[in-house]
N, C-alpha and C positions, 0 to 999 in steps of 0.2 A: 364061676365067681370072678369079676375084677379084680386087678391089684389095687387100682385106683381110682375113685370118681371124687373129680373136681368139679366144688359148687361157684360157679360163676363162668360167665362168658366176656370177662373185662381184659386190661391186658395182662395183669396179676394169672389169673385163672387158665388164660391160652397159653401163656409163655410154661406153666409149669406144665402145661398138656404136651408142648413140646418135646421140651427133654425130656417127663415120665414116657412117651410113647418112643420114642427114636431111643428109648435104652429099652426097648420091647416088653414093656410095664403093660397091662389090658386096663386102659384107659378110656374113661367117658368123663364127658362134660356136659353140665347139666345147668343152663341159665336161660336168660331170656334177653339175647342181644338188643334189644328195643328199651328195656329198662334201664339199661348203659346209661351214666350221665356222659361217657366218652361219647355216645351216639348223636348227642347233642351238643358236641363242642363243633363249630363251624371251623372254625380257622386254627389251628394247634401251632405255634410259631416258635416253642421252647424243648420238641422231640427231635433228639439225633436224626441226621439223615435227610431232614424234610427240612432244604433253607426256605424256601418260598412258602412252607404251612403246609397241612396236612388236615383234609376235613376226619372228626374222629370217626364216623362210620365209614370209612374207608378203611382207619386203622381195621374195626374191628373183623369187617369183610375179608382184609386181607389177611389178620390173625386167623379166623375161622379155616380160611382153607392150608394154611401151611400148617396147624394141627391135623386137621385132616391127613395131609397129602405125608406128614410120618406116622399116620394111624390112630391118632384119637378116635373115640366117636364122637359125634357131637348131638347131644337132645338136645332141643327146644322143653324148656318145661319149670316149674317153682319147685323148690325143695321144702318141704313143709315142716318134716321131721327127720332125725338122726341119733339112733340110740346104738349103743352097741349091744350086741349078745354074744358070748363067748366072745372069741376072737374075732366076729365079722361085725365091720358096722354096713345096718340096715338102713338106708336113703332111702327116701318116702314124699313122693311127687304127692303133686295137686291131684292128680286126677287116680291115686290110691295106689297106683303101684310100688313095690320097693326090688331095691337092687341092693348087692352084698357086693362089700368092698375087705380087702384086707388093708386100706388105709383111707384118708380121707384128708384132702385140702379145702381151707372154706378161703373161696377169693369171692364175697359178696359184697365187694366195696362198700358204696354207701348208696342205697338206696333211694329215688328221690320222693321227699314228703313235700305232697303239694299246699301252700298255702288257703287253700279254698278261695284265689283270688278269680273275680269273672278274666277270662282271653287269658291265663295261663299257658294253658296247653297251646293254643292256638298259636301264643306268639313265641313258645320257645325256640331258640337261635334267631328272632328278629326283637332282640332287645330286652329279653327275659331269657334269665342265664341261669341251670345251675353249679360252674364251676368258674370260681375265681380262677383260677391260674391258669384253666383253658383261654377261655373268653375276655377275660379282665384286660389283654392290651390290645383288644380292640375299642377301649373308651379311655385312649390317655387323655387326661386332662377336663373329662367329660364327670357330668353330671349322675352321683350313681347311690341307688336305695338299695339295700340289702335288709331281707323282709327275713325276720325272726328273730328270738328271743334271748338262746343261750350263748353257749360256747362256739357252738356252729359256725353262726351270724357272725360274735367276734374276729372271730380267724378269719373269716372270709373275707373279713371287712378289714381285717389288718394286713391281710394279702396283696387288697385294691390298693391299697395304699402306695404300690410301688406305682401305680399308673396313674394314679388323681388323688388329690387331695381332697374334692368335694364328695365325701359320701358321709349317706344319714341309714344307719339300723333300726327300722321302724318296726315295732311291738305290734303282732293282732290281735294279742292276749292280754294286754294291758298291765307287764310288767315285765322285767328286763331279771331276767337271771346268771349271768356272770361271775364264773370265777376270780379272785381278787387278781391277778395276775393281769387277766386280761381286762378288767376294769381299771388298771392302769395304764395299761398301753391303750387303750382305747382314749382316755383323758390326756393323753400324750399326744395323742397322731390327731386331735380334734376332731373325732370323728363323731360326729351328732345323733343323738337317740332322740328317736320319737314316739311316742305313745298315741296310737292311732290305727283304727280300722280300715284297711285298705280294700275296698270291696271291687273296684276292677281297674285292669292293666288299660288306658286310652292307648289307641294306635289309629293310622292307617294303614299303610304296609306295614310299620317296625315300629316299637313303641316310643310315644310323645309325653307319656307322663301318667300318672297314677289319680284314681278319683277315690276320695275318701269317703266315710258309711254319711258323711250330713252333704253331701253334694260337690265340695268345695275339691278343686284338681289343682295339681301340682305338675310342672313338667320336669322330668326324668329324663336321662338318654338310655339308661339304662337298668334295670333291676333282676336281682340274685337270690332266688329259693335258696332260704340256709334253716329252714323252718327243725324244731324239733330238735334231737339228735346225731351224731353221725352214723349210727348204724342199727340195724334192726336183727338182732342176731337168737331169736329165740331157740331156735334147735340148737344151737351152740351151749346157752344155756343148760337144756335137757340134757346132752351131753357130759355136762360138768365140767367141762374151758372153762378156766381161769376168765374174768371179764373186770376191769378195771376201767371206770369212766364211760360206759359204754363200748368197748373196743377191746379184741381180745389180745392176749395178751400171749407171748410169742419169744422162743430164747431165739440166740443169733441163726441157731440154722429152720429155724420156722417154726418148729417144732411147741406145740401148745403142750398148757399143764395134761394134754387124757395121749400118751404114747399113743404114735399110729395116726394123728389128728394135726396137720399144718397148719400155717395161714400164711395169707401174702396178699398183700394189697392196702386199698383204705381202710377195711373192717381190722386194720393194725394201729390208724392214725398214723401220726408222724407227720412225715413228709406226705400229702396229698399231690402227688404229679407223677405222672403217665411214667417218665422213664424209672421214677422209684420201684414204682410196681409193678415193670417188666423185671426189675432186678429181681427184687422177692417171689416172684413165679417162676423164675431162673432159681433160686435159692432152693425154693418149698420141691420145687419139681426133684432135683439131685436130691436134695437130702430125704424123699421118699423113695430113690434109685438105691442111695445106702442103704435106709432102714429095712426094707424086701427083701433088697441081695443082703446085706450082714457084710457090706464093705467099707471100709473106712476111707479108701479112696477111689474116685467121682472121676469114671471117663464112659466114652460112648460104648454099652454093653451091647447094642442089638444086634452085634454079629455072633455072640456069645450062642 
């Protein structure tokens, strides 16, 4: 049996793989690096260490192997289900198999929900973005749509705000759902809602602008998947985690309402940026090195 499988391959999910494994914890990680919205940030300008940027699939490349290289294991795979029995929780891939754990961290960021718009995929990191705060200063001062509805889209769109003032939050649903909070700040920073069906991204290499369901296009420098919710956390649910607002919810040392059960990452909210969420995988990692060993203080075991 494991001591530990961690759900995510972001940098929340590698960093606590680190420390669980280098304090000689049996560790596995279980995600699908390709689903990363890190994997699709081109230019990273705001992570320690990197002054000139940092593409994120490099981050996550080079995350992969230094879990690795102090003993993780690492699967390729989806996590479907997570129940406990007794004292083991039972992780339950796509393809049917399960694995016992005597604890369990979920770093499942935020998953990305695609708009149904035509050249999505195609043109993601040429001009179709899903993270503000990766990507966002590369369009200071530029022209920029941020497509969805809720709370998502708001944040996102109040994030842009540090690098351009021209952005419009365009609805495909035909209604804008916002919390009052951020329906304030949104009528503050003048940021424009639009009620409209965006049916495909125009480009030639990188994208020139958006064409809407009756014909008529718009040009764009830029546009941000912020569709739906932030996080799609159903096994968490099954589990019984505490989930407020979609996002679960997490005391200071990681630790969710079901003992034995972490988090760390964006499936926490808060702050969404890359060095946050190596902290809290640095956080969740120690404080499942306590919970195991039964120590109240946090140093390197694996000579023990």
């Amino acid at each position: 049996m494991l001591d530990v499988i961690i759900i995510g391959h972001g940098p929340a999910g590698l960093s606590a793989a680190i420390f669980a494994a280098r304090a000689g914890l049996r560790t596995l990680v279980i995600g699908n690096p390709a689903n990363s919205q890190l994997t699709y940030a081109k230019n990273i300008q705001n992570y320690f260490g990197f002054p000139e940027g940092v593409d994120g699939s490099v981050l996550v490349e080079k995350g992969i192997k230094q879990a690795k290289n102090c003993g993780a294991r690492i699967m390729n795979g989806e996590v479907v289900d997570c129940v406990k029995r007794n004292k083991v929780f039972l992780v339950k891939t796509a393809d049917g198999r399960k694995r016992g754990a005597k604890s369990v961290v979920i770093a499942t960021g935020m998953p990305i929900q695609w708009a149904g718009v035509k050249n999505e995929k195609e043109l993601l990191g040429k001009g179709v973005h899903t993270c503000a705060s990766c990507d966002g200063p590369l369009y200071r001062n530029k022209k920029i749509a941020v497509i969805g509805h809720g709370n998502h889209a708001a944040e996102d769109a109040l994030e842009l705000t540090s690098y351009t003032k021209d952005i419009t939050i365009i609805s495909n649903n035909g209604k804008f759902e916002f919390a009052k909070r951020f329906r304030q700040q949104l009528k503050k920073h003048g940021i424009r809602l639009k009620l409209a069906r965006v049916d495909e991204f125009k480009a030639s290499t990188f994208l020139k602008g958006l064409v809407f369901e009756h014909g008529k296009s718009e040009a764009y420098d830029a546009a941000f998947l912020a569709c739906g919710v932030a996080s799609s956390l159903t096994f968490a649910s099954k589990l019984g985690v505490e989930i407020k607002e979609n996002l679960l919810v997490a005391d200071e040392n990681g630790m969710t309402s079901i003992a034995g059960v972490f988090a760390a990452g964006n499936c926490m909210g808060r702050c969404r940026q890359i060095a946050k969420n190596v902290g809290d995988g640095c956080n969740a990692g120690i404080s499942v090195v306590r919970y195991l060993k039964a120590k109240d203080i946090y140093f390197d075991y694996a000579k023990e």
